[in-house]
PDB file of N, CA, C and O in Angstrom:
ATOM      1  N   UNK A   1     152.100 -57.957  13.585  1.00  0.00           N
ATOM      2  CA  UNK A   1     152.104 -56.636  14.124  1.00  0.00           C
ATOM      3  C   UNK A   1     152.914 -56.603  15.405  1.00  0.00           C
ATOM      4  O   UNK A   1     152.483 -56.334  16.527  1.00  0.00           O
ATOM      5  N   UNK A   2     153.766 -56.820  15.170  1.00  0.00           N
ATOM      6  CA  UNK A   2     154.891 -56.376  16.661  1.00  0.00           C
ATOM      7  C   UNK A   2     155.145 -55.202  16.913  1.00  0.00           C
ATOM      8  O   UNK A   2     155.201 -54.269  16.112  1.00  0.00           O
ATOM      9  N   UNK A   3     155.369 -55.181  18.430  1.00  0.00           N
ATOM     10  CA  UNK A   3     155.128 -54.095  19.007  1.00  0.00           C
ATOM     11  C   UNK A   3     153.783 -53.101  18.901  1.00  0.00           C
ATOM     12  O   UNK A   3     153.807 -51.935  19.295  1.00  0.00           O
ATOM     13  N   UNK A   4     152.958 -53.550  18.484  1.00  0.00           N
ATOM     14  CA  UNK A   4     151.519 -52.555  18.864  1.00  0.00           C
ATOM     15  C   UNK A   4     150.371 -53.804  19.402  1.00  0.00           C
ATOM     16  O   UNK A   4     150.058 -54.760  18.692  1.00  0.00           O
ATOM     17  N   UNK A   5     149.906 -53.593  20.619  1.00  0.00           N
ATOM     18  CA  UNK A   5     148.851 -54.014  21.089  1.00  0.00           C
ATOM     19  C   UNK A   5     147.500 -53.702  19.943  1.00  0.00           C
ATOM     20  O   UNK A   5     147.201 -52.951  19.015  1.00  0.00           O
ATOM     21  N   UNK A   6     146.988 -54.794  20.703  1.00  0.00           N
ATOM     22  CA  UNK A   6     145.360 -54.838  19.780  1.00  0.00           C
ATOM     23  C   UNK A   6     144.234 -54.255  21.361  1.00  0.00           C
ATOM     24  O   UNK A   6     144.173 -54.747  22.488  1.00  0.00           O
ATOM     25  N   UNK A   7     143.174 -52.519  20.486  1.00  0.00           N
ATOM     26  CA  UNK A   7     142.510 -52.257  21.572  1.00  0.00           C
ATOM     27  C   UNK A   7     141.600 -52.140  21.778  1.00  0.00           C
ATOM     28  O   UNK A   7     140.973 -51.486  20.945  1.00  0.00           O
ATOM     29  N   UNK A   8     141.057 -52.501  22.631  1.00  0.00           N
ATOM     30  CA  UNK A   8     139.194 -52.718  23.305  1.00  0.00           C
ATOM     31  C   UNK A   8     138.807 -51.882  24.447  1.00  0.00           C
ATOM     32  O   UNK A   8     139.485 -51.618  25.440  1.00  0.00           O
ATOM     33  N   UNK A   9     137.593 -51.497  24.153  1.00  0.00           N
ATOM     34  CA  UNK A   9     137.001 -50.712  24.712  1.00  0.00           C
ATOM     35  C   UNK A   9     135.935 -52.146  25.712  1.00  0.00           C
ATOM     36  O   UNK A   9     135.719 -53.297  25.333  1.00  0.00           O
ATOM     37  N   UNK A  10     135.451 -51.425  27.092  1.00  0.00           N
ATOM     38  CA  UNK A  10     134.672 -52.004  27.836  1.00  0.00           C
ATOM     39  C   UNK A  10     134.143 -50.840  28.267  1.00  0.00           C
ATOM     40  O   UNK A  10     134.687 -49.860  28.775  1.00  0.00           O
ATOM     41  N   UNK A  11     132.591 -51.152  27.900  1.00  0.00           N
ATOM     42  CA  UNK A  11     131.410 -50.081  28.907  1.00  0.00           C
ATOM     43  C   UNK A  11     130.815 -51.167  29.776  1.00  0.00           C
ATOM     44  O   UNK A  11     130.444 -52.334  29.653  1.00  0.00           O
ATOM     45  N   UNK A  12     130.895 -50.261  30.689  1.00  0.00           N
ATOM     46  CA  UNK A  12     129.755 -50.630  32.010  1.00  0.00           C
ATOM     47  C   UNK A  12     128.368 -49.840  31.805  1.00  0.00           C
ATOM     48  O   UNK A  12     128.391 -48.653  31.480  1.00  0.00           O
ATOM     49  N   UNK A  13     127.361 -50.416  31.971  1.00  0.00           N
ATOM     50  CA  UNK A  13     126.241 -49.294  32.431  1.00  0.00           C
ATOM     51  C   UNK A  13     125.097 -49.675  33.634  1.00  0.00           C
ATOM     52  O   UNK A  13     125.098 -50.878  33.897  1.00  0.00           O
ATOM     53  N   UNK A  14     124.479 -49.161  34.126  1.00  0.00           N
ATOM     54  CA  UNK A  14     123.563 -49.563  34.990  1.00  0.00           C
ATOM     55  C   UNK A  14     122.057 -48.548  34.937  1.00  0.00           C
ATOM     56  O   UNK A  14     121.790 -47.350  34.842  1.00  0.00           O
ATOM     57  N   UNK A  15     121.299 -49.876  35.066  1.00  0.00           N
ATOM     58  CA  UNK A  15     120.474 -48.783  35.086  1.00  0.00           C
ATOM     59  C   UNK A  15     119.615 -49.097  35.963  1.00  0.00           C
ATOM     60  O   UNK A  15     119.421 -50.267  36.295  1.00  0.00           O
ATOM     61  N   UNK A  16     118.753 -47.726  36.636  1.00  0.00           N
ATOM     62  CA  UNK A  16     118.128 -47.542  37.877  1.00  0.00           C
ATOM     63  C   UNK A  16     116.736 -47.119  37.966  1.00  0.00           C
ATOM     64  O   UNK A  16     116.637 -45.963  38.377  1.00  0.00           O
ATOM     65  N   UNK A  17     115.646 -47.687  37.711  1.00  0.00           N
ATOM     66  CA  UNK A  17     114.430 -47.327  37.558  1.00  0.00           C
ATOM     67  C   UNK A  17     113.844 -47.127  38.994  1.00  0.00           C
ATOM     68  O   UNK A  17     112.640 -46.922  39.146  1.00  0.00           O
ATOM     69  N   UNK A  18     114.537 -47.177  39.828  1.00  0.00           N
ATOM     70  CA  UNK A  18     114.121 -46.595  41.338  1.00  0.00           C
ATOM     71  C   UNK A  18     114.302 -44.844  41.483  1.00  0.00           C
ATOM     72  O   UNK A  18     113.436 -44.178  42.050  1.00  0.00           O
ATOM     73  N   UNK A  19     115.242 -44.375  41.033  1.00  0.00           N
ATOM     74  CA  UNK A  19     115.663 -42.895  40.891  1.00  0.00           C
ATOM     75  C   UNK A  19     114.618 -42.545  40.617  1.00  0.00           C
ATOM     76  O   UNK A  19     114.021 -41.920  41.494  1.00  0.00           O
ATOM     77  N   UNK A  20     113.862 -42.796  39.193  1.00  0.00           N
ATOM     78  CA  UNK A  20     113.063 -41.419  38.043  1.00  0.00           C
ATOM     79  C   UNK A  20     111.614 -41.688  39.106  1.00  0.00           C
ATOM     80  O   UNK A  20     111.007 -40.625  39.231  1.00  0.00           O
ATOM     81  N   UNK A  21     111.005 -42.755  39.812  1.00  0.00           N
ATOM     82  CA  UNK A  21     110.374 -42.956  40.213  1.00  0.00           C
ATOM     83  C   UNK A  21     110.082 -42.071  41.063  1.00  0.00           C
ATOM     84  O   UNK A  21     109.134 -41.285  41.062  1.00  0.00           O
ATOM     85  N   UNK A  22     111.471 -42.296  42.291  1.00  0.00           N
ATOM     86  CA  UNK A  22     111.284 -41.844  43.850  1.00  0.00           C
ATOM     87  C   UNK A  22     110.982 -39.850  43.382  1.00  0.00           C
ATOM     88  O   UNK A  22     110.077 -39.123  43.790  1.00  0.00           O
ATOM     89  N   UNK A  23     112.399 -39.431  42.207  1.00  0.00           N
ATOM     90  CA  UNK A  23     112.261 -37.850  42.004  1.00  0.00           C
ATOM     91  C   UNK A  23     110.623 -37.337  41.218  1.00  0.00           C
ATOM     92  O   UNK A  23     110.225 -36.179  41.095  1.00  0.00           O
ATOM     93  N   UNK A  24     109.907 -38.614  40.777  1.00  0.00           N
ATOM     94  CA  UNK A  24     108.484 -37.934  40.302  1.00  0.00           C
ATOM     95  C   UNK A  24     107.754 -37.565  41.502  1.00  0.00           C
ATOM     96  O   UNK A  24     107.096 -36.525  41.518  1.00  0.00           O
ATOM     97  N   UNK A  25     107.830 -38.455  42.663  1.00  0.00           N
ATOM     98  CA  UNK A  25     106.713 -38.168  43.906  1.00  0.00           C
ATOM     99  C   UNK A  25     107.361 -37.171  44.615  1.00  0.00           C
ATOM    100  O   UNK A  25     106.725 -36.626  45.517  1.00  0.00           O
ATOM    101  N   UNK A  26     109.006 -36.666  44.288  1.00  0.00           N
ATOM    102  CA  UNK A  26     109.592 -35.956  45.209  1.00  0.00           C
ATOM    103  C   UNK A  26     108.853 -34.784  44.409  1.00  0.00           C
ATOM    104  O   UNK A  26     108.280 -34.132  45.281  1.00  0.00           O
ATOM    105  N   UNK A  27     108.617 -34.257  43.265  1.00  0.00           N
ATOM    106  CA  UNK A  27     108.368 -33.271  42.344  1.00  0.00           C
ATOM    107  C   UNK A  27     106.726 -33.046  42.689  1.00  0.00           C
ATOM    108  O   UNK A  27     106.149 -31.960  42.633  1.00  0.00           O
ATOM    109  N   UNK A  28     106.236 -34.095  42.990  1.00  0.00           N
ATOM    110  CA  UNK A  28     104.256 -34.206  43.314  1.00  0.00           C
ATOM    111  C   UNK A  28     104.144 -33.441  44.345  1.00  0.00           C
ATOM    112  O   UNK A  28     103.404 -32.459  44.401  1.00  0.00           O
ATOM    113  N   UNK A  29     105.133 -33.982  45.542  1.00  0.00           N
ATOM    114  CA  UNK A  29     105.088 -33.918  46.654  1.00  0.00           C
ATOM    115  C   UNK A  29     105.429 -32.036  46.855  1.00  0.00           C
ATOM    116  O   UNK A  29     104.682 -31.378  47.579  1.00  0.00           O
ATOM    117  N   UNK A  30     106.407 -31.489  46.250  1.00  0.00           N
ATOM    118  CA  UNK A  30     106.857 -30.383  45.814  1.00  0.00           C
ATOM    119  C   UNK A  30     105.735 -29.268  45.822  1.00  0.00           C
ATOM    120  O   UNK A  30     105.405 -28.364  46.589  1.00  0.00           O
ATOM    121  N   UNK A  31     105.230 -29.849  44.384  1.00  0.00           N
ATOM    122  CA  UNK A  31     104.245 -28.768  43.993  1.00  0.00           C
ATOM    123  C   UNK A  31     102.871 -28.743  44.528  1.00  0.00           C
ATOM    124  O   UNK A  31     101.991 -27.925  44.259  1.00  0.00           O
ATOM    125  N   UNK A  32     102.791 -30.148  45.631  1.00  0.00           N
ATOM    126  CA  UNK A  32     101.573 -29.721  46.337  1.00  0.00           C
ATOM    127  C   UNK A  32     101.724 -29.129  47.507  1.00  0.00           C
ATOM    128  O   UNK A  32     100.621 -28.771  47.920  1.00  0.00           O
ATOM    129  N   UNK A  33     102.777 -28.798  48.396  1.00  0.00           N
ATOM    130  CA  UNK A  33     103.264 -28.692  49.300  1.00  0.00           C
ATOM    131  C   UNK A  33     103.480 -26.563  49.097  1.00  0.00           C
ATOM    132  O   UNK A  33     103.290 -25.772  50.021  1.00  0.00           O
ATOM    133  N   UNK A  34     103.862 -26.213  47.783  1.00  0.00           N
ATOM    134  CA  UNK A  34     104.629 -24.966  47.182  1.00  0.00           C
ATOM    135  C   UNK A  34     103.642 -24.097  47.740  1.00  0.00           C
ATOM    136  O   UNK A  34     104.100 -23.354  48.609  1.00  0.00           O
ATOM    137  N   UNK A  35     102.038 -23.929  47.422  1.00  0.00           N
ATOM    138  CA  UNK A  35     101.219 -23.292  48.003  1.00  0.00           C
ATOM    139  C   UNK A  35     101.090 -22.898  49.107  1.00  0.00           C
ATOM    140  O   UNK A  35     100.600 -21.778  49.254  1.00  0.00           O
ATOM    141  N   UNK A  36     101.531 -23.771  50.409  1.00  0.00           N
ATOM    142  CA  UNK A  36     101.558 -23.491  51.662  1.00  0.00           C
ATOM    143  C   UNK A  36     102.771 -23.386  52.205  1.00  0.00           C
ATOM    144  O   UNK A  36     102.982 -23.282  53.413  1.00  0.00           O
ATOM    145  N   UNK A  37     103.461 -23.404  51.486  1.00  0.00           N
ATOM    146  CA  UNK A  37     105.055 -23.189  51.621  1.00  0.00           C
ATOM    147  C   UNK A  37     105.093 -21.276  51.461  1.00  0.00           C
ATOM    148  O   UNK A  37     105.684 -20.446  52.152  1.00  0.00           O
ATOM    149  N   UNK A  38     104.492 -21.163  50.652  1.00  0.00           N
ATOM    150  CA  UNK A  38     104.673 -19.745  50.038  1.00  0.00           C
ATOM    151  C   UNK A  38     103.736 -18.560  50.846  1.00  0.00           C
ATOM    152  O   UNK A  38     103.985 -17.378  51.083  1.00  0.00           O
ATOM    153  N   UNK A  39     102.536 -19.418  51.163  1.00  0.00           N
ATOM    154  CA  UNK A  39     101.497 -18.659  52.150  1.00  0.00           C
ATOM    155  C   UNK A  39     102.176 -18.246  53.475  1.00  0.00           C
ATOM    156  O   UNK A  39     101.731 -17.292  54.113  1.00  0.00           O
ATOM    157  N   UNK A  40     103.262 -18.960  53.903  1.00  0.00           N
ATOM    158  CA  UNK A  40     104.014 -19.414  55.348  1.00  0.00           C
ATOM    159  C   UNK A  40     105.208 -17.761  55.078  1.00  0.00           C
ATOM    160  O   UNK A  40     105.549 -16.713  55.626  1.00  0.00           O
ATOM    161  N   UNK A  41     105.365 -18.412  54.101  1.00  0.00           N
ATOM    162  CA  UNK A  41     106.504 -17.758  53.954  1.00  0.00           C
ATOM    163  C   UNK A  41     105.936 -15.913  53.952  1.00  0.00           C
ATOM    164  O   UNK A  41     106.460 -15.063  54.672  1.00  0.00           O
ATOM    165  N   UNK A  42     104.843 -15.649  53.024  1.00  0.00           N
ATOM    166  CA  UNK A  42     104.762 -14.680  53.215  1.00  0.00           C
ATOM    167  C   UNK A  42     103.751 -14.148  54.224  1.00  0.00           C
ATOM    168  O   UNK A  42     103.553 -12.934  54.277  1.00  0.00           O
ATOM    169  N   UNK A  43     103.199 -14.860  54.904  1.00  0.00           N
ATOM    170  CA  UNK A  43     102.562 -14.199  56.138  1.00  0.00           C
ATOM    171  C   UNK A  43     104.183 -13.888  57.391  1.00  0.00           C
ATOM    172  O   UNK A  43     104.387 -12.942  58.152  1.00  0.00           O
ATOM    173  N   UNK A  44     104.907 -14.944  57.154  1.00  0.00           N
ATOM    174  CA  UNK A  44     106.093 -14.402  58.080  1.00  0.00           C
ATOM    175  C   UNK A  44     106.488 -12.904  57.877  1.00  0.00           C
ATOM    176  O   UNK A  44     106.478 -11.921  58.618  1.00  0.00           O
ATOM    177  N   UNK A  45     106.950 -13.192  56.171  1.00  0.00           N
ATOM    178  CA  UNK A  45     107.309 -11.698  55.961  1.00  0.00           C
ATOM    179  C   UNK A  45     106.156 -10.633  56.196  1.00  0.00           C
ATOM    180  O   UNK A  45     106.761  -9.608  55.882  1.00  0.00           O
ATOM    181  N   UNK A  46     105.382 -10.386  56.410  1.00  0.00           N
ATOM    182  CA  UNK A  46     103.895  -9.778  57.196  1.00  0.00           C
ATOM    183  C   UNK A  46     104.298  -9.479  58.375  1.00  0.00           C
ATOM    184  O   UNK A  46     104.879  -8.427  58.644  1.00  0.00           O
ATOM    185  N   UNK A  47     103.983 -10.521  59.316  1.00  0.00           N
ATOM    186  CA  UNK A  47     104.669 -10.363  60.756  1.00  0.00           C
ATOM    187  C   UNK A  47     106.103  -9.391  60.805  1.00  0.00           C
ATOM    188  O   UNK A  47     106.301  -8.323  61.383  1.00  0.00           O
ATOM    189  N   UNK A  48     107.004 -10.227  59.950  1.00  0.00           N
ATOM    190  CA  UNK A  48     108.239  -8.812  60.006  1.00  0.00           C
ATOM    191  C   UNK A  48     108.142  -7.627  59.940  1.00  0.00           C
ATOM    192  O   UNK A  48     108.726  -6.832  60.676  1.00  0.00           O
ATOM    193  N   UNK A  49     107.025  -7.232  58.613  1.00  0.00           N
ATOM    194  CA  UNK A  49     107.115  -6.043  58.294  1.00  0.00           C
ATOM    195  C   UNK A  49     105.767  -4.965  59.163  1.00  0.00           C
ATOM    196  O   UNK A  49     105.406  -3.850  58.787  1.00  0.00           O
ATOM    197  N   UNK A  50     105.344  -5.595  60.148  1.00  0.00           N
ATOM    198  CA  UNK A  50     104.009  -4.674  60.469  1.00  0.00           C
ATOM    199  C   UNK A  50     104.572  -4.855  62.072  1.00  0.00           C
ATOM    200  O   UNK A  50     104.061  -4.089  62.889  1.00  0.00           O
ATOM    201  N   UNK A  51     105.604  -5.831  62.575  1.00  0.00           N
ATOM    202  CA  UNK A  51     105.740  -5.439  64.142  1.00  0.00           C
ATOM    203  C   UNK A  51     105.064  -6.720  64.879  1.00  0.00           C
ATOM    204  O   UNK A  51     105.550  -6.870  66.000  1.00  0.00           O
ATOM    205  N   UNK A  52     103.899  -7.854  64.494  1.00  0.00           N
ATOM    206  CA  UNK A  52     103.651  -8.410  64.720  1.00  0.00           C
ATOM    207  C   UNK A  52     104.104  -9.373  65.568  1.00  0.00           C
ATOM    208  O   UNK A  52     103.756  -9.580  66.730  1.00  0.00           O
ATOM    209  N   UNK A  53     105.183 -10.144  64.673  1.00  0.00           N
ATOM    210  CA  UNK A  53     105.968 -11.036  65.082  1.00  0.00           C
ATOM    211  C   UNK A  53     106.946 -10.456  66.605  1.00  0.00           C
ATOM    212  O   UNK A  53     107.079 -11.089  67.652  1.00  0.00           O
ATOM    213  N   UNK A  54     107.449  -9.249  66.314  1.00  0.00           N
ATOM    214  CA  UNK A  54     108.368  -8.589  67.486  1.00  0.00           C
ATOM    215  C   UNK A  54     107.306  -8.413  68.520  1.00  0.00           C
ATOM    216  O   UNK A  54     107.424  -9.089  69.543  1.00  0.00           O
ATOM    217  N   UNK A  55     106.536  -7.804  68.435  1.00  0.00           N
ATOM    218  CA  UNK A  55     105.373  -7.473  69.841  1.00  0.00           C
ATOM    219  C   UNK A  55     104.871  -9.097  70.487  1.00  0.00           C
ATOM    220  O   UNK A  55     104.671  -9.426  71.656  1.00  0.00           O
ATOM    221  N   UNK A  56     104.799  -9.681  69.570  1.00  0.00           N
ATOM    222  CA  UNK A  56     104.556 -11.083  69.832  1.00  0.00           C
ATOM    223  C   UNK A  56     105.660 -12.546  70.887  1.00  0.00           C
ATOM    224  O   UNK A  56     105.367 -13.604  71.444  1.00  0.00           O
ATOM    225  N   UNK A  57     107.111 -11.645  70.640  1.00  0.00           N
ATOM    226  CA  UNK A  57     107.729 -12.260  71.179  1.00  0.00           C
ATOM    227  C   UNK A  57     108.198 -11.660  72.352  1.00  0.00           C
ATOM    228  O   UNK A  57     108.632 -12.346  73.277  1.00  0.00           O
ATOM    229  N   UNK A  58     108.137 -10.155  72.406  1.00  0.00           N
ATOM    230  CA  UNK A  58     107.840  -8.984  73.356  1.00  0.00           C
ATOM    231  C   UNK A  58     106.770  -9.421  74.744  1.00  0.00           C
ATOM    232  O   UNK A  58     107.023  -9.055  75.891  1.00  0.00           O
ATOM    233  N   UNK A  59     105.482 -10.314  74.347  1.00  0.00           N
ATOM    234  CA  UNK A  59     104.647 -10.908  75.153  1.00  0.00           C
ATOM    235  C   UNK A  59     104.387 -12.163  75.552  1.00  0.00           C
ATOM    236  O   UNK A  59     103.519 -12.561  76.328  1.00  0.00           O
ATOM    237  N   UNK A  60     105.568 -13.011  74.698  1.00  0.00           N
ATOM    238  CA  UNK A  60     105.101 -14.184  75.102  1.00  0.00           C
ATOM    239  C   UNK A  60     105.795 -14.503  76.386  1.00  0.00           C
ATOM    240  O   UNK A  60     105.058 -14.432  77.370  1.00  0.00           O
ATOM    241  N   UNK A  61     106.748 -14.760  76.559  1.00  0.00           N
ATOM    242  CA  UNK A  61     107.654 -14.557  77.848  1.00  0.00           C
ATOM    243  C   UNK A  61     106.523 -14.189  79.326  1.00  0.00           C
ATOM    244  O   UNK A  61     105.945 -14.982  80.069  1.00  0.00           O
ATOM    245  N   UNK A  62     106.532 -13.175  79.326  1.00  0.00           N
ATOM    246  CA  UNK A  62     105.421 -12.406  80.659  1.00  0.00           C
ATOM    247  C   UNK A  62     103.781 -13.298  80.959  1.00  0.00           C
ATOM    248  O   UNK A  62     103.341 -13.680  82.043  1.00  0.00           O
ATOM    249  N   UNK A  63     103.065 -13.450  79.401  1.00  0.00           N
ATOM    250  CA  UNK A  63     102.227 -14.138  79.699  1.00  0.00           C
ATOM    251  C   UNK A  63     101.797 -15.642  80.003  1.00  0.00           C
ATOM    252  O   UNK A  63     100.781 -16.131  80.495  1.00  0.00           O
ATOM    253  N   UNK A  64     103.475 -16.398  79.306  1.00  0.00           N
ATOM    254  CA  UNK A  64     103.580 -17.524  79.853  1.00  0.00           C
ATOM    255  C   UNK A  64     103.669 -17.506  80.979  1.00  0.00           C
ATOM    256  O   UNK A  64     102.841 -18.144  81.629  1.00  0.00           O
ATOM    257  N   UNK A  65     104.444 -16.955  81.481  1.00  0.00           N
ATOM    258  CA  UNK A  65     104.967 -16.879  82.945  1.00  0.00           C
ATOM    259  C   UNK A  65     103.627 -16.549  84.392  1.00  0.00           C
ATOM    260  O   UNK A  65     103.331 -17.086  85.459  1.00  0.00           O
ATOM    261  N   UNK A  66     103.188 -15.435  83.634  1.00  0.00           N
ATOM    262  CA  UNK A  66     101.552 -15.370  84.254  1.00  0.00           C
ATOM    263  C   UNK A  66     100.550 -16.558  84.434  1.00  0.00           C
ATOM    264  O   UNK A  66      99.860 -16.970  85.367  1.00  0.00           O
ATOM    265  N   UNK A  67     100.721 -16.848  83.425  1.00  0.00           N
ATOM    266  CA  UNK A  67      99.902 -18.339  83.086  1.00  0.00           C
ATOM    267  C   UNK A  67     100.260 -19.426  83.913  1.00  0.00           C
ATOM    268  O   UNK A  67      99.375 -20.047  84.501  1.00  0.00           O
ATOM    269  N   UNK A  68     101.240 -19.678  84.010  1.00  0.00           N
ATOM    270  CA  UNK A  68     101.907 -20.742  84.704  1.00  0.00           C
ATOM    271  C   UNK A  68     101.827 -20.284  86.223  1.00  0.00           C
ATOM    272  O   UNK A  68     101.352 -21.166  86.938  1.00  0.00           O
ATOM    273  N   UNK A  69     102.142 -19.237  86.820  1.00  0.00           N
ATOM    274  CA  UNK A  69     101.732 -19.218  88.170  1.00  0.00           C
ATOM    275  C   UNK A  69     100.258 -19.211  88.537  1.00  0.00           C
ATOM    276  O   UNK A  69      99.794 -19.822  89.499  1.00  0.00           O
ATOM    277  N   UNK A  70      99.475 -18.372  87.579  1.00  0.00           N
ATOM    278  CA  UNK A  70      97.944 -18.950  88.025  1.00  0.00           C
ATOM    279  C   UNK A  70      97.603 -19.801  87.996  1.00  0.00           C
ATOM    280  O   UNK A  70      96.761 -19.975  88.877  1.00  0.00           O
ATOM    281  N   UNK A  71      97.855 -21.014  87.107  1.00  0.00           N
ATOM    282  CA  UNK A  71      98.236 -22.467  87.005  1.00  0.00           C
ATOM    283  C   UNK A  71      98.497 -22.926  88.426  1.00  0.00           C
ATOM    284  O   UNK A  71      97.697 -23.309  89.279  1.00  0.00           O
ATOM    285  N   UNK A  72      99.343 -22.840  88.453  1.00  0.00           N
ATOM    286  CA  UNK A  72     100.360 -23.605  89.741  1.00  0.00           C
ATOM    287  C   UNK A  72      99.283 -23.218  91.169  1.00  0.00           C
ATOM    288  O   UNK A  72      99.011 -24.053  92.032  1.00  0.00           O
ATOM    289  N   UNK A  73      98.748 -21.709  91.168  1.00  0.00           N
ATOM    290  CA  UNK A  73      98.179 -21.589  92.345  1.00  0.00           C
ATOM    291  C   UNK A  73      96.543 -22.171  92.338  1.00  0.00           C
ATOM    292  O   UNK A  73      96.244 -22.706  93.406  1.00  0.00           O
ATOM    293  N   UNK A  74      95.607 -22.150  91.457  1.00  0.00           N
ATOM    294  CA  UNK A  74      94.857 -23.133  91.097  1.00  0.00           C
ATOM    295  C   UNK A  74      95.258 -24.352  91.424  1.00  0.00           C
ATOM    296  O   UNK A  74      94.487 -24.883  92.223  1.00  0.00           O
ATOM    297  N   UNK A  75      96.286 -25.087  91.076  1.00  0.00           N
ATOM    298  CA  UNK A  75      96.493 -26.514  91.266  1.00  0.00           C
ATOM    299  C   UNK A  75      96.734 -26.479  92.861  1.00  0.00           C
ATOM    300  O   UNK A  75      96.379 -27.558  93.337  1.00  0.00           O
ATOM    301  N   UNK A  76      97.254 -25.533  93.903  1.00  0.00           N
ATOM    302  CA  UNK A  76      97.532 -25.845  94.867  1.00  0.00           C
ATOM    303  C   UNK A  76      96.202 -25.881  96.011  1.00  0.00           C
ATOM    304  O   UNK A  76      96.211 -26.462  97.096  1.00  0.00           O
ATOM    305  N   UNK A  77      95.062 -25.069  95.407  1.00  0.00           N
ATOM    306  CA  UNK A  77      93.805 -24.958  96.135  1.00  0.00           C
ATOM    307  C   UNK A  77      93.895 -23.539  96.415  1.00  0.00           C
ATOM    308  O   UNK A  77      93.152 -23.274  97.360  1.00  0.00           O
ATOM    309  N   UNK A  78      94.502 -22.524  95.977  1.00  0.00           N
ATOM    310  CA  UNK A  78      95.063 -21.169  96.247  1.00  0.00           C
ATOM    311  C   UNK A  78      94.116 -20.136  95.321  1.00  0.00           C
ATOM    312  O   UNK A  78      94.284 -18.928  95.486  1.00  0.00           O
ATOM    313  N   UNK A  79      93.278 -20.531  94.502  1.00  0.00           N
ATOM    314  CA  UNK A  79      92.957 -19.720  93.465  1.00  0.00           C
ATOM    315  C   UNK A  79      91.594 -19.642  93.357  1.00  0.00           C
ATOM    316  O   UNK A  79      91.083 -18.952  92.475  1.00  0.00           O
TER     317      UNK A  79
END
């Protein structure tokens, strides 16, 4: 047979029994987690939609700030 090569195929394969493992506890971990993921999620959207969250950030500022100087004057013997 001149002029035509003789042809072979080569497979590689590998295989990884660390993957299916680590993605089952990632999937456990998932669906126990989804419940309070979803509770979070929609009490936020709550806060958005009733004013909560805005009045909330509306006050935190002032009453930290309150806090911390009655703080400070307490700690100095002032209070």
């Amino acid at each position: 047979m001149a002029g035509k090569s003789a042809g072979f195929a080569i497979g590689i394969g590998i295989e990884d029994g660390a993957s299916a493992g680590l993605d089952a506890i990632d999937k456990r971990i998932a669906a126990t987690t989804a419940p309070a993921d979803r509770f979070n999620k929609s009490l936020a959207n709550f806060g958005d939609a009733t004013g909560i969250n805005r009045a909330a950030k509306g006050i935190e500022h002032p009453v930290s700030d309150a806090t911390m100087a009655a703080l400070r004057q307490f700690l100095r013997g002032k209070g």
